[in-house]
Structures are given as C-alpha cells and as structure tokens.
Residue frames as qw, qx, qy, qz and C-alpha x, y, z in Angstrom:
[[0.000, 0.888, 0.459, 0.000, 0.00, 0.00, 0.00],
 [0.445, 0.284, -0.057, 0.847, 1.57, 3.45, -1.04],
 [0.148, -0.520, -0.279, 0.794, 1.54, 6.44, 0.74],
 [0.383, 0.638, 0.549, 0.381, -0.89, 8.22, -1.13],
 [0.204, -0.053, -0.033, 0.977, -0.74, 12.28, -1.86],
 [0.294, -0.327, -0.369, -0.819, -3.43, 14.12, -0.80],
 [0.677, -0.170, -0.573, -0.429, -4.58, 12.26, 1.93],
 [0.424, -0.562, 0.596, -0.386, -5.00, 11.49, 5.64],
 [0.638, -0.036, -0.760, -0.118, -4.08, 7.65, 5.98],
 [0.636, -0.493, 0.387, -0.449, -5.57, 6.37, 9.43],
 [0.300, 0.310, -0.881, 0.196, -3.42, 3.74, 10.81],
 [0.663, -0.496, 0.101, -0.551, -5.44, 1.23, 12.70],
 [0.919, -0.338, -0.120, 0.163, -2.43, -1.15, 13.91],
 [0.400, -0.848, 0.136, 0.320, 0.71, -0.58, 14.80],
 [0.595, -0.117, 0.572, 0.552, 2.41, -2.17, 12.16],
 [0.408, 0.659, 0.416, 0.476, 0.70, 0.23, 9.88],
 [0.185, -0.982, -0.025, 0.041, 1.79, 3.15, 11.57],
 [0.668, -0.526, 0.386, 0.356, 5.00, 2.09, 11.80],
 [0.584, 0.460, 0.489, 0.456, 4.84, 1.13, 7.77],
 [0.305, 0.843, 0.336, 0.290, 4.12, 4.37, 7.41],
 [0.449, -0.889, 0.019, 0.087, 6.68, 6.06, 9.50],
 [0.604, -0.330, 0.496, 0.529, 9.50, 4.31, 8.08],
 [0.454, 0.494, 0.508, 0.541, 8.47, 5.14, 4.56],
 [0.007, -0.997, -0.040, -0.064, 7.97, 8.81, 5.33],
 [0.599, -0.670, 0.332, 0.288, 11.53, 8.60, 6.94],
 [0.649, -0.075, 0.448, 0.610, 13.12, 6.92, 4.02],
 [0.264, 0.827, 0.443, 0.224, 11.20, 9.15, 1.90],
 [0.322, -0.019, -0.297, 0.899, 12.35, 12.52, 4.14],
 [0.156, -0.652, -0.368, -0.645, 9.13, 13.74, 4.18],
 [0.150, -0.169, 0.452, -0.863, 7.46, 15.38, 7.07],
 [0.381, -0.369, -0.808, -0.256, 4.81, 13.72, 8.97],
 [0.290, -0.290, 0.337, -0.847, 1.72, 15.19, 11.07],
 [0.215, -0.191, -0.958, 0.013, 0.14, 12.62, 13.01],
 [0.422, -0.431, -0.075, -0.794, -3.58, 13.68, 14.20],
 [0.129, 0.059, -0.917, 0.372, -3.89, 12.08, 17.71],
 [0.447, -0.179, -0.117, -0.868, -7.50, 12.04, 17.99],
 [0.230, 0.118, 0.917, -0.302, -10.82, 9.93, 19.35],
 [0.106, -0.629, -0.680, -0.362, -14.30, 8.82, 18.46],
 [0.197, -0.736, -0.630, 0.153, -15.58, 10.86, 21.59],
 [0.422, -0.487, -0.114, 0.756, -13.83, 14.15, 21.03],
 [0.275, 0.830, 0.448, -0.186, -15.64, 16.97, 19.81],
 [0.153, 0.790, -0.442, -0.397, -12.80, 19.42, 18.85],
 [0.542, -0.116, 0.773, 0.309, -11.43, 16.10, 17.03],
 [0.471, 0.468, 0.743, 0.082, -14.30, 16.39, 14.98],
 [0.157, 0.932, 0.096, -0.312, -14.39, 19.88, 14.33],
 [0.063, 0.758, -0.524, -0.383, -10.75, 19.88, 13.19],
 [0.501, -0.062, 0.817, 0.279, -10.85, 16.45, 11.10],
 [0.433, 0.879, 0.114, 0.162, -12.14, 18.36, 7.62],
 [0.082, -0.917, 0.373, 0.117, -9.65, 21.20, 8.45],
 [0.617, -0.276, 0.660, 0.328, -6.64, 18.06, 8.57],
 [0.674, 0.186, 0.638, 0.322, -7.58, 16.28, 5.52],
 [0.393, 0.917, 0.058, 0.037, -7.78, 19.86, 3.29],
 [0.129, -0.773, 0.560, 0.268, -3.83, 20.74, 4.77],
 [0.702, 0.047, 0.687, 0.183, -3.83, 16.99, 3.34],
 [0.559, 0.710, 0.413, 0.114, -4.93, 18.12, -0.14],
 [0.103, 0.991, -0.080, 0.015, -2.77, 21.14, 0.29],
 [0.242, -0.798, 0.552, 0.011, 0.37, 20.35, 1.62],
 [0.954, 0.228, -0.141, -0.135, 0.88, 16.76, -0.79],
 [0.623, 0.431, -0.621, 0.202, 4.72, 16.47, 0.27],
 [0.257, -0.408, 0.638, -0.600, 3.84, 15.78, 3.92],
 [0.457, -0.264, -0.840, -0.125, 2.33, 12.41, 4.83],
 [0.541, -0.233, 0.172, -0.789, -0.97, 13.27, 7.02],
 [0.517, -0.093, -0.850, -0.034, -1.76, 10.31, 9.54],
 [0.515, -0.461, 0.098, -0.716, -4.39, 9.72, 12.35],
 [0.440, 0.040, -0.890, 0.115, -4.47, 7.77, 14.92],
 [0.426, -0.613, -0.265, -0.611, -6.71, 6.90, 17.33],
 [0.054, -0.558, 0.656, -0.506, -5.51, 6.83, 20.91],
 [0.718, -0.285, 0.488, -0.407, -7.99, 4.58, 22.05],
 [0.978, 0.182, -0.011, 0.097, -6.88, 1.72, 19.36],
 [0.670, 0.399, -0.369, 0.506, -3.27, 2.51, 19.00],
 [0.687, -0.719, -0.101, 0.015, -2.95, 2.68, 22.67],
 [0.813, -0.336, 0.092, 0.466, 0.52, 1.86, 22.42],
 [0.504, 0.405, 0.242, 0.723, 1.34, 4.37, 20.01],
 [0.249, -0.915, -0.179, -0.264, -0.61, 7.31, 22.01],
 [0.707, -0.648, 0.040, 0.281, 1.98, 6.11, 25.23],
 [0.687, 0.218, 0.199, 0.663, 5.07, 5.78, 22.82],
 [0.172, 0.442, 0.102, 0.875, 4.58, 10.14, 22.28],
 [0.088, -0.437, -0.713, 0.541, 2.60, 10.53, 25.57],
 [0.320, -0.382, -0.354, -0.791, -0.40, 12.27, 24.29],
 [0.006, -0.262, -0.634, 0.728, -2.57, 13.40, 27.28],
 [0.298, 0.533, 0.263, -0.747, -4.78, 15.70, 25.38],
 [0.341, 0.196, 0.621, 0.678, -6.82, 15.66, 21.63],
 [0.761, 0.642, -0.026, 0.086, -6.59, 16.72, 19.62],
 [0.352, -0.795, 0.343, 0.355, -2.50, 16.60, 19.53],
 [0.650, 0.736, -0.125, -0.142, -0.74, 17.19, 16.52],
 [0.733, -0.474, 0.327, 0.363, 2.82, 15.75, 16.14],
 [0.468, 0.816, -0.339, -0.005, 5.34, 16.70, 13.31],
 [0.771, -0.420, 0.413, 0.243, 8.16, 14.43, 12.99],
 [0.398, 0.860, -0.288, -0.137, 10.88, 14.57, 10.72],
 [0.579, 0.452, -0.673, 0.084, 13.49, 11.87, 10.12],
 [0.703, -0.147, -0.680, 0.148, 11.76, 9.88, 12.90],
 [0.414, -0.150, -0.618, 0.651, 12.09, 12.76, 15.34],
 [0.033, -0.779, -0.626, -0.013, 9.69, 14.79, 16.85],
 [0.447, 0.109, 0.064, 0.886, 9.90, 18.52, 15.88],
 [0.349, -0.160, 0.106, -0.917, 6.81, 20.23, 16.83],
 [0.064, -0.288, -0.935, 0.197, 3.57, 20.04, 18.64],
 [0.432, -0.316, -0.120, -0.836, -0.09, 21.70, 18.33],
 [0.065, 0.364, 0.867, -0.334, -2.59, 20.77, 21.35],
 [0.240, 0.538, 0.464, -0.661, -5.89, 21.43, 20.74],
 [0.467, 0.629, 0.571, 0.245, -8.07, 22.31, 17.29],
 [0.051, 0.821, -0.065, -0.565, -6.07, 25.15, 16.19],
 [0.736, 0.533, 0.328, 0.258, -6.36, 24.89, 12.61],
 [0.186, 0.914, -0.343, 0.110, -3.59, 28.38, 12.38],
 [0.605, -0.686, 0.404, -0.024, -1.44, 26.73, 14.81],
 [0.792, 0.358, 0.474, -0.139, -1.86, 23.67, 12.62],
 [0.653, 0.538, 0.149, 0.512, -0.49, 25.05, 9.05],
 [0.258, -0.910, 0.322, -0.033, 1.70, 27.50, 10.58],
 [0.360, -0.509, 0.741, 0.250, 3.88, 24.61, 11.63],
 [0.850, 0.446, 0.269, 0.083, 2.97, 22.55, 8.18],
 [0.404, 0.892, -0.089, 0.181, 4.39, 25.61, 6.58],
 [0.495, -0.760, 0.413, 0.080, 7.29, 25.73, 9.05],
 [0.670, -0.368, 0.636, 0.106, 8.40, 22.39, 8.74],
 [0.750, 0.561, 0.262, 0.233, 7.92, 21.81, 5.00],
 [0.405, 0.875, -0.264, 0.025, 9.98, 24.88, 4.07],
 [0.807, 0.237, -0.241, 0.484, 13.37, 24.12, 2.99],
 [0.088, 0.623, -0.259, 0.733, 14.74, 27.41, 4.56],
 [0.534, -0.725, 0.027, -0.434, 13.51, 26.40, 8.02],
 [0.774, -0.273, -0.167, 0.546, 16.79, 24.09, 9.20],
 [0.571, 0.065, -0.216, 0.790, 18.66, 27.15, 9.25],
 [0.432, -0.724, -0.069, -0.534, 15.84, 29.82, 11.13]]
C-alpha cells in the first residue's frame, strides 16, 4: 500500500503506523500525526480542516491515529490531550499543536515543509 498524496491515511495497527513512519523517513518527508478519538468533539471539528492541509500540503504524509486503538502508540509520544498534533521529521519529533487550532496547525505545516527552516 503506497503512501498516497493528498490524503489522511488512518493507521489502525501498529504495524501500519510504523509502515508508514518508516516510509515517510526513508522518503524525508514530514509527517503530522492527528492524535485524535471517536468521543472528542474538537477532534471532529478539526478532522475536515486536517484532511484539506492533506490536499494542500501533498509532500507531507498526514496520519491519524486513534488513541484509544493505537494505545501503544498514544503512550510511545505521551499524548494526554486531543486533539495533539505531532510533526516528525526523520523519525524525530519537531513540533507540537494541542488542541483544534487549525492556524497553529499550518503554521507549523508551513514551518516544517519549508526548505529554509533548518537554518531559522
């Protein structure tokens, strides 16, 4: 299964999260993970918002997980609160957004995509 462009993939084991994590990595891309739940209202509010920066931002791999199935993956980045956004970048984490701030949100897309931002 390829990483597609354009698109939030939701990961609903670990080994597909992982699939995808290592291919972003070899890849170099940036990845925002959307830590999110069934019962969380701002989840919902900002899952549209996600899957447009998806559509927009096509060299970033856009993934969701849900804390209560990928339990082990929630602990692994201790998420406490969701929404929580992660950005990772060659496997390491490089920003964070709590909460359904869609500015907050592509702000750091924009960060972390730009070439020019290792040396800000």
């Amino acid at each position: 299964m390829a990483a597609e462009e354009g698109v939030v993939i939701a990961c609903h084991t670990k080994e597909e999260f992982d699939t995808q994590m290592a291919k972003a990595k070899d890849a170099g891309k940036l990845v925002v993970i959307d830590f999110t739940a069934s019962w969380c209202g701002p989840c919902r509010f900002i899952a549209p918002v996600f899957v447009e920066y998806a559509k927009k931002f096509v060299n970033a791999v856009f993934l969701k997980v849900d804390v209560d199935e990928l339990k082990e993956v929630a602990a692994h980045y201790n998420i406490e609160a969701m929404p929580t956004f992660l950005f990772i970048k060659n496997g390491e984490k490089v920003d964070s957004v709590i909460g359904a701030r869609k500015d907050d949100l592509q702000a750091n897309i924009e960060k972390h995509l730009s070439p020019a931002s290792a040396s800000a």
